[in-house]
C-alpha positions in Angstrom: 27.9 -10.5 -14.1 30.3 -10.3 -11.8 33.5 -8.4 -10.2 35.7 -11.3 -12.5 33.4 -12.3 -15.2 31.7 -10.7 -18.0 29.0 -12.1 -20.1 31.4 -13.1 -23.0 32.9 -15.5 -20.7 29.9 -17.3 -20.2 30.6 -17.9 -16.3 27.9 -18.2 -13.9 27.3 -18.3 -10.6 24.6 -20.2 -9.3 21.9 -17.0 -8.6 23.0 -15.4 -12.2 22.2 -18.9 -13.6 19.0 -19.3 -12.6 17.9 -15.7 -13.4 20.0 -16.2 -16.9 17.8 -19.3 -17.6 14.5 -17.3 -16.6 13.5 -19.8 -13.3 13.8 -17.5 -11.0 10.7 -19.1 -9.1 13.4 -22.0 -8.5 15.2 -21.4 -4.6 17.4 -18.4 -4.6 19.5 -19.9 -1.7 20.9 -23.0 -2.8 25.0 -23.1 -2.7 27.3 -25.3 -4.7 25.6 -24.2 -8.4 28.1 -22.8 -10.7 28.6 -23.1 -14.5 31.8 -23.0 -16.7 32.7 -24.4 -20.5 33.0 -27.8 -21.1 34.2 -28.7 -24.9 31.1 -30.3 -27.7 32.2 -33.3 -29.8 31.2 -33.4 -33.7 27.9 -34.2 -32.7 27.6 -31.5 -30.6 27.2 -33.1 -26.8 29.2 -32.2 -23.9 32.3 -34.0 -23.2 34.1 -33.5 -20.1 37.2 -31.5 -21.2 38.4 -29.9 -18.3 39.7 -32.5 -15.2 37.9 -33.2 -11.9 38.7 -34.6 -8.5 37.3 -37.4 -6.2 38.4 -36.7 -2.5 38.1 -39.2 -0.4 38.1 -37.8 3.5 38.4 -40.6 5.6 36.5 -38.5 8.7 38.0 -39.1 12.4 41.4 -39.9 11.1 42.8 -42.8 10.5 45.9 -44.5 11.9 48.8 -44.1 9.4 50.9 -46.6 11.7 48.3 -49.3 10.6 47.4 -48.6 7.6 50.2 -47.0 5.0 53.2 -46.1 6.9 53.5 -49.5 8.9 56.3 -49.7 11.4 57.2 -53.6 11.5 60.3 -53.5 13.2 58.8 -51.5 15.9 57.9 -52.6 19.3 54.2 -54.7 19.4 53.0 -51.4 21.3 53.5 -49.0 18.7 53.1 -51.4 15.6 49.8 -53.0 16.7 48.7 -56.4 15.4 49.1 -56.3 12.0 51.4 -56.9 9.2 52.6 -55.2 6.1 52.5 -57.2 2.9 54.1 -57.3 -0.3 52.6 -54.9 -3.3 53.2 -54.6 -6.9 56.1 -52.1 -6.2 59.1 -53.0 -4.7 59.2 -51.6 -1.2 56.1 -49.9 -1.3 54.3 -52.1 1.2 50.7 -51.9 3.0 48.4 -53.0 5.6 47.5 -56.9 4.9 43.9 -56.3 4.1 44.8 -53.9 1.8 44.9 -56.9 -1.0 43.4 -55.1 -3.9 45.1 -52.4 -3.5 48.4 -53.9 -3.0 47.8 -54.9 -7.1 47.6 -50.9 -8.2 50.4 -49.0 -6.1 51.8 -48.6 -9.6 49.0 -46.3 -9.9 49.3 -44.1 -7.3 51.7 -41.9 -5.1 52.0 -42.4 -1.1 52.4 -39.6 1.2 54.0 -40.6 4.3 55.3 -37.2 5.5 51.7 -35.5 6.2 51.9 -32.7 9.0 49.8 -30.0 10.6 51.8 -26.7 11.6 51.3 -26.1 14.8 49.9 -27.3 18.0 46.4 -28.5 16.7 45.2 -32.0 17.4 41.0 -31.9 17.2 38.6 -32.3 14.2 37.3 -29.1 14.0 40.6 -27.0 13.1 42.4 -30.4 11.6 39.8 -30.9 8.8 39.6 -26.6 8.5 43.3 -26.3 8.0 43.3 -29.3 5.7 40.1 -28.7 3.4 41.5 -24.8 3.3 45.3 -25.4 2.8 45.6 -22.8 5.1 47.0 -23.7 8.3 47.3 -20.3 9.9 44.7 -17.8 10.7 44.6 -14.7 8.4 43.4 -12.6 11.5 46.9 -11.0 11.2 45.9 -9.9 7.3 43.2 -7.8 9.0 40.1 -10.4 7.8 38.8 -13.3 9.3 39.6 -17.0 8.8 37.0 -17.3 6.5 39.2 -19.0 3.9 37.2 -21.1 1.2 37.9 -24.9 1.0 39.5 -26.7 -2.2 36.0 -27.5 -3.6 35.0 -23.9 -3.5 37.8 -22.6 -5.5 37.6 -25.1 -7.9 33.9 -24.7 -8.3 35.4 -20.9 -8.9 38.2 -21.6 -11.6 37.0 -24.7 -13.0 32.8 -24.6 -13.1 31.1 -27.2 -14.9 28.6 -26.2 -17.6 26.7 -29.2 -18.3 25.8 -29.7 -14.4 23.9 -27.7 -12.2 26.4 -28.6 -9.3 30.3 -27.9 -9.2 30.7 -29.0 -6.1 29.5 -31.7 -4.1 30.2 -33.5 -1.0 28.7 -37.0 -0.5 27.5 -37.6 2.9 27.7 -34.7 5.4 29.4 -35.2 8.3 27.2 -35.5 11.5 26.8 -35.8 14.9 29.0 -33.6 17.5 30.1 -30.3 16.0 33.4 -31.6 16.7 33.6 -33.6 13.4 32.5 -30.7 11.3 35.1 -28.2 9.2 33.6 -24.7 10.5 33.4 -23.6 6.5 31.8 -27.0 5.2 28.8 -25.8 4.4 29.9 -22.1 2.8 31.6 -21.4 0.2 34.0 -19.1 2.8 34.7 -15.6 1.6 33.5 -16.7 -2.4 29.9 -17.0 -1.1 27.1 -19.5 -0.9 27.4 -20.1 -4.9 30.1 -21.9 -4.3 29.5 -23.9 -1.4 28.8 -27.7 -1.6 26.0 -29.4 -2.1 25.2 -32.0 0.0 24.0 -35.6 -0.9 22.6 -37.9 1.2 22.8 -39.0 4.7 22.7 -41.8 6.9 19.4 -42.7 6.0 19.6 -41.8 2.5 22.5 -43.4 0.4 23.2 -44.6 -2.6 24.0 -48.3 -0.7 20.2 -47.8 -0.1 17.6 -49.3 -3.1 15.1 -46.2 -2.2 17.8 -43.5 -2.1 16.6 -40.3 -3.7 19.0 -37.7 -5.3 19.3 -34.2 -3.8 16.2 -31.6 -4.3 17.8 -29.2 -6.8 17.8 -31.2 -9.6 13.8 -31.2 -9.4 12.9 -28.6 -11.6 9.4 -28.6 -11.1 7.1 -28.5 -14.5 9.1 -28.6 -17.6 6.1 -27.3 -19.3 5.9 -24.1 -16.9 9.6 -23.6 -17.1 9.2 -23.9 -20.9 6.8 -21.6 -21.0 9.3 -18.6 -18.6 11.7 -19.4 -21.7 9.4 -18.7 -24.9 8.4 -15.6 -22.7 12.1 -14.0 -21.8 12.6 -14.8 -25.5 9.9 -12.5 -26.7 10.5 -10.0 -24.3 14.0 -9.2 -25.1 15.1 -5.9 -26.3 15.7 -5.3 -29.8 17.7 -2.5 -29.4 19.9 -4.2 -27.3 20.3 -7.4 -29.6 21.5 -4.4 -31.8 24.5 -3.0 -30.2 25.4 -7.2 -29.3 24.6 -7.6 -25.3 21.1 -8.6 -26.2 22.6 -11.3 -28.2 25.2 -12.0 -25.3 22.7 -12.7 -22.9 20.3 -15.0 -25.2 23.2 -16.9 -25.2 24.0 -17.0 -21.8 20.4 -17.6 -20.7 20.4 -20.8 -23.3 23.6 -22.4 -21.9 21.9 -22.1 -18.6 18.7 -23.2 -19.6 20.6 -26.1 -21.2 22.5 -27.0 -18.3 19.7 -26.7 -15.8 17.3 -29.2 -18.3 19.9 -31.9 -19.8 19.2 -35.5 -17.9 22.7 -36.4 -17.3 22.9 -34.5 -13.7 19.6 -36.4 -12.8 20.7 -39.3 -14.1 24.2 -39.8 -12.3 21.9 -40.6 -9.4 20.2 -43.7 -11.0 22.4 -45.8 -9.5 20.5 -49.0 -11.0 21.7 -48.2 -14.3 25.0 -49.6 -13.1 25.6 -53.6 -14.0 25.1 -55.6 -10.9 28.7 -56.6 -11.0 30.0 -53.2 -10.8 27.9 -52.4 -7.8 29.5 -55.2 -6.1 32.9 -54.6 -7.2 32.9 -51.0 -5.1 31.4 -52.7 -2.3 27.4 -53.0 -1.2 28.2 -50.2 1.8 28.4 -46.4 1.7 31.3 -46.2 1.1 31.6 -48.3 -1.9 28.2 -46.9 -3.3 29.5 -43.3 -2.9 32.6 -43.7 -4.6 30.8 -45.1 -7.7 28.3 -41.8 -7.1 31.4 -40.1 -7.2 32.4 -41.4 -10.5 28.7 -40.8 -12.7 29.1 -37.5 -11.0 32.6 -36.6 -12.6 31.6 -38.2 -15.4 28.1 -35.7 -15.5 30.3 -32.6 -15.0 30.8 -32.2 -11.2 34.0 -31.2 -11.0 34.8 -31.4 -7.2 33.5 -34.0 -5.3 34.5 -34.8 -1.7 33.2 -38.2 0.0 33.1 -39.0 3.5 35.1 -41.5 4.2 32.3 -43.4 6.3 32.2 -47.3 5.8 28.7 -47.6 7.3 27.9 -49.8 10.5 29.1 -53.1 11.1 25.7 -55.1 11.7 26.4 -56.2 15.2 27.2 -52.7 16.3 25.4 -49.8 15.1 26.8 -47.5 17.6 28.2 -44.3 16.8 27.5 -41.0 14.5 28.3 -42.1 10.8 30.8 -40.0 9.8 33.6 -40.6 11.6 34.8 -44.1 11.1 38.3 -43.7 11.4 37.9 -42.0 14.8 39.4 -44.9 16.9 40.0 -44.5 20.0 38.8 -47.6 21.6 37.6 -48.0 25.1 38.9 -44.7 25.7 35.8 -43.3 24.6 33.9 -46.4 24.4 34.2 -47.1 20.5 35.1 -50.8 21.0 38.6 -52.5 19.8 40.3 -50.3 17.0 41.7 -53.6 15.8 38.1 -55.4 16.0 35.4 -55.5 13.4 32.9 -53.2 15.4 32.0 -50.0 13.0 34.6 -48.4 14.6 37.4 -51.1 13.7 39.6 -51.8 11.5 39.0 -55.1 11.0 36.1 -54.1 9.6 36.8 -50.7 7.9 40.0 -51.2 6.2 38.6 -53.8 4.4 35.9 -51.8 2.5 37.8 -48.9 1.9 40.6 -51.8 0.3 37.3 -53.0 -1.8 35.7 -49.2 -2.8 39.4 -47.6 -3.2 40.6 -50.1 -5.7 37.2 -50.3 -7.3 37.3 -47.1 -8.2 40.7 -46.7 -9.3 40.4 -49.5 -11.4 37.3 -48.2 -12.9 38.2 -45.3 -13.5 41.5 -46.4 -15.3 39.5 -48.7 -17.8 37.0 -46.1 -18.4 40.1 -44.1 -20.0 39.5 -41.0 -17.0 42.0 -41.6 -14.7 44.3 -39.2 -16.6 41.8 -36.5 -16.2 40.3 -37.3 -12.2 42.3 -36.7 -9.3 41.7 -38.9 -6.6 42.9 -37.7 -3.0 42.6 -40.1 0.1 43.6 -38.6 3.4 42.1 -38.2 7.1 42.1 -34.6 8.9 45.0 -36.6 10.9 46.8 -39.5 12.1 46.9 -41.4 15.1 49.6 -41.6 18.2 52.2 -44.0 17.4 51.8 -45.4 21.2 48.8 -47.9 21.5 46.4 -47.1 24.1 47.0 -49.1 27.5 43.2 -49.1 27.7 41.0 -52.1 26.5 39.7 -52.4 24.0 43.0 -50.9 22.5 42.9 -47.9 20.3 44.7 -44.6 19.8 44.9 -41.1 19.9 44.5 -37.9 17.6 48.2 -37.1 16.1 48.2 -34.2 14.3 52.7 -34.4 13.6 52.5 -37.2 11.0 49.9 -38.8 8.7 49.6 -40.0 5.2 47.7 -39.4 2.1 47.3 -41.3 -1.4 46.8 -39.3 -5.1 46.1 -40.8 -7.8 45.5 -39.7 -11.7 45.6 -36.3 -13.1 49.3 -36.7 -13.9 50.3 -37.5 -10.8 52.7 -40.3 -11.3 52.4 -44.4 -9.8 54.5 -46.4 -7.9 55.6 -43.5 -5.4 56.7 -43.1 -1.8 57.4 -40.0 -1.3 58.5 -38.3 2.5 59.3 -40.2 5.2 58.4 -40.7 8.9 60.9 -41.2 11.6 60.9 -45.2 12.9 58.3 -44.9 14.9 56.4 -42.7 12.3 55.6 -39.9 15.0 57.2 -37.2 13.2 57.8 -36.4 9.4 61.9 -37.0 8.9 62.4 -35.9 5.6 59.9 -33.9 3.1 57.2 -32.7 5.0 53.8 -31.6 3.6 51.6 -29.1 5.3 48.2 -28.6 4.1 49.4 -25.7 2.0 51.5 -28.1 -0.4 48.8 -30.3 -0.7 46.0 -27.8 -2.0 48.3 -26.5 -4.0 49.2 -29.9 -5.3 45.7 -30.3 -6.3 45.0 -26.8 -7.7 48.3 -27.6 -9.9 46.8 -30.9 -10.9 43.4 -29.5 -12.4 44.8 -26.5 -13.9 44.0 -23.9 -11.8 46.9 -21.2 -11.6 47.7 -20.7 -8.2 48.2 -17.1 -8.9 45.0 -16.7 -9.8 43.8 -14.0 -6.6 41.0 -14.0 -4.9 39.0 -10.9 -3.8 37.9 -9.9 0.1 36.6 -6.4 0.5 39.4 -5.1 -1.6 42.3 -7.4 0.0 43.9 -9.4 -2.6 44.6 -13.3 -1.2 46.2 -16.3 -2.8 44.7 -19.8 -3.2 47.1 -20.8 -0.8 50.8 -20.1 0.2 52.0 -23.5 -0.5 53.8 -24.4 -3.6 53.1 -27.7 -5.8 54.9 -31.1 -5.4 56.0 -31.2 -8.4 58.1 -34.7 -8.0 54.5 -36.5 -7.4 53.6 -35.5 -11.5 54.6 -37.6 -14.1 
C-alpha cells in the first residue's frame, strides 16, 4: 500500500482505491479521494463514527473590531458605526446584526486573541500560515515550505470510507492570485491524494436550482464498471487467497468498490431533497446554500470540509471577484462603503453569515451532530483598528489581532477566551498563533498530534503548536 499503511488496515489513498476497486479507466489524477473505517450499525450501513469539521473561511478578512471583539467605548474612529448587543451569555456581546446568533453563544467559544507571528499582512502568506498552522518557513529544516493544510492531514488520519472525497473545499477562491493559499489546491508534501476537491463556483452553486455536483462522483456505466468487478474477481490468484493476501485484497478492493458505488456521496448534492423551510432557514445565498452542502456532506462521510466564506453579490452591485467578501477596504481600492450594503459591506454581509452561521449550528445541534462536527469560523486576518479617512470608509489588512469562533466537537459554549488590548490592535492576554489553532482542531477530531509525517526521510510534526485545552468541555 503504502510507506504507513498495509492492507490489513484497509487505508486508501485515492490512486490505490481506484486500482483496488478495478476502475482504473476512471482519472488517475484527481486529488482529495481517500478512504478510512467508518463503524456499520445492526443492519449493516455506515454510520459516521469518527468526527468531522465544517470550516468556515470568511476570505479577505474580516473586521474583528465590527464584528466579535467590538470596542464601544472607543473613539467613533476606531469603533465604527455600530453597536454591540446583548447575547444569551452574560458579557459575551456581538455586532447588532448578529441576532441569531446572539441566541447560541452558549454553544460556542470566541477567540478574541488571534495573531500572525511575524510581519505578514497579505492574503497569500495570511491564509498559508493559517490553513498550515505553520507560521514559519521550514527552509531552515533543509525542505521547502511545502507544509500540507489542516484538510490534508485529516483526510490522512481520519479518511472517510463511505465517501469517495475526504476533503473538500466549497467554492474555490478566485480572482487575483493574491486571495489564494499557495498549497490550496495540493495536498503539500502528502501528495495530490490528499488535496481538496473543489465544488462549485461562482456560476455553479448550490444557491443555484441548476447546480451540478463535482465530476468525480460520475462513474460512468455501472454496467461496465460491474463488469471490471466480476472480471478482477475471477482473475485472482488462488495461490495467493491461500497464504491470506489474496483474501486481503478482495477485501480491500470491495470496500472500495463499495465506497466508490453507494448513492449517499451523490446524493449530498441533491440539494432539493432538503424541506423548503430548511433552505430558507440557512439563507437563499452562497453562503447559506454551502453551509447546508457542508452539512449532507459531513453527514455522507466528508470529513474535512472548508467553505468560503463568500456571501454572494448584493443585487445592485455585482462588482468584485467572489471570494473575498470580507476584503473591505472601501474607496481605498474602490470596494464601496465597508459599512454599506454593497457586496463588499457589511451591511449586507454580516447579515447572512448571522442567518447561515446560526442555521447551521442550530441544525446541526437538533440533528444530534454537533458533538461530533467542529465548526471553525475565522478570516486569514483582521482589520486596522483605525478607520480609513477615505470615503467610502473601510479598513486595512491587520495581521496582530483577529478572532475566530469553534463550535462542537467538545469544544465547550458560552466562552471568551483571550483578550485584545482597548482598541483591539494587539492580543493582551492569551494569544493564539496559527499553530495553537491547528492543533486545537487536530485535538478535537482525534488525530494525535504526534502522529509524524514523512518528507524524503525527514520526520515533521503536524504542527508545533499545542492544544487549547481550556476551549474543551
Amino acid at each position: 500500500m503504502g510507506a504507513t499503511h498495509s492492507t490489513h488496515s484497509y487505508e486508501m489513498n485515492r490512486r490505490q482505491a481506484l486500482i483496488a476497486a478495478g476502475l482504473g479507466a476512471l482519472s488517475m489524477t484527481t486529488p482529495g479521494l481517500v478512504m478510512g473505517a467508518d463503524a456499520t450499525n445492526a443492519s449493516g450501513q455506515a454510520v459516521a463514527s469518527e468526527k468531522s469539521c465544517i470550516f468556515v473561511l470568511l476570505c479577505g478578512g474580516p473586521s474583528h473590531i465590527d464584528t466579535w471583539d467590538m470596542k464601544p467605548e472607543a473613539p467613533d474612529t476606531i469603533r465604527g458605526p455600530y453597536r454591540p448587543i446583548e447575547t444569551r451569555v452574560p458579557g459575551m456581546r456581538i455586532n447588532e446584526m448578529h441576532t441569531e446568533l446572539a441566541k447560541l453563544t452558549d454553544q460556542f467559544t470566541l477567540i478574541n486573541s488571534m495573531t500572525h507571528p511575524g510581519s505578514i499582512s497579505n492574503h497569500f502568506d495570511a491564509m498559508h500560515n493559517l490553513l498550515s498552522g505553520q507560521s514559519t518557513k521550514r527552509v531552515n529544516q533543509g525542505v521547502s515550505d511545502d507544509q500540507p493544510y489542516l484538510g490534508s492531514f485529516v483526510a490522512k488520519h481520519r479518511p472517510s470510507k463511505r465517501n469517495l472525497v475526504s476533503n473538500a473545499w466549497l467554492i474555490k477562491c478566485v480572482g487575483p492570485p493574491v486571495f489564494c493559499a499557495p498549497n490550496i489546491d495540493l495536498g503539500g508534501y502528502l501528495g495530490s491524494a490528499y488535496a481538496p476537491v473543489f465544488v462549485g463556483s461562482a456560476k455553479n452553486h448550490p444557491a443555484m436550482d441548476d447546480f451540478s455536483p463535482p465530476e468525480i462522483y460520475d462513474l460512468g456505466d455501472p454496467a461496465r464498471v460491474a463488469v471490471r468487478r466480476q472480471l478482477l474477481s475471477r482473475i485472482e490468484s488462488p495461490a495467493l487467497s491461500r497464504d491470506g493476501r489474496g483474501a486481503d485484497w478482495s477485501q480491500l478492493r470491495e470496500k472500495a468498490y463499495d465506497a466508490m458505488t453507494r448513492s449517499e456521496g451523490r446524493d449530498a448534492f441533491k440539494m432539493d431533497r432538503e424541506p423548503a423551510d430548511v433552505r430558507d432557514r440557512y439563507g437563499r445565498h452562497p453562503l447559506g446554500q454551502n453551509l447546508l452542502l457542508a452539512r449532507r456532506m459531513v453527514e455522507a462521510g466528508v470529513r474535512f470540509v472548508t467553505v468560503n466564506g463568500w456571501t454572494g453579490q448584493a443585487p445592485h452591485d455585482t462588482a468584485g471577484p467572489p471570494s473575498s467578501s470580507w476584503d473591505m477596504h472601501g474607496g481605498n481600492m474602490g470596494m464601496g462603503n465597508a459599512f454599506g450594503d454593497g457586496s463588499y459591506g457589511m451591511g449586507f454581509c454580516l447579515p447572512r453569515l448571522d442567518q447561515a452561521l446560526s442555521a447551521l449550528l442550530s441544525d446541526l445541534k437538533d440533528r444530534g451532530m454537533l458533538k461530533n462536527t467542529l465548526v471553525v469560523v475565522t478570516g486569514e486576518f483582521g482589520r486596522t483598528p483605525n478607520v480609513l479617512t477615505q470615503l467610502p470608509p473601510g479598513r486595512q489588512h491587520w495581521p496582530s489581532c483577529f478572532s475566530a469562533i469553534l463550535a462542537g466537537a467538545g469544544i465547550g459554549g458560552g466562552k471568551v477566551y483571550g483578550k485584545s488590548d482597548k482598541h483591539g490592535a494587539y492580543v493582551s492576554s492569551m494569544p493564539v498563533r496559527p499553530e495553537e489553532l491547528a492543533a486545537t482542531i487536530y485535538h478535537a477530531l482525534d488525530i494525535p498530534l504526534n502522529a509524524p509525517q514523512n518528507n524524503s526521510g525527514i520526520s515533521l510534526p503536524l504542527t508545533t503548536g499545542k492544544p487549547i485545552m481550556e476551549l474543551f468541555g
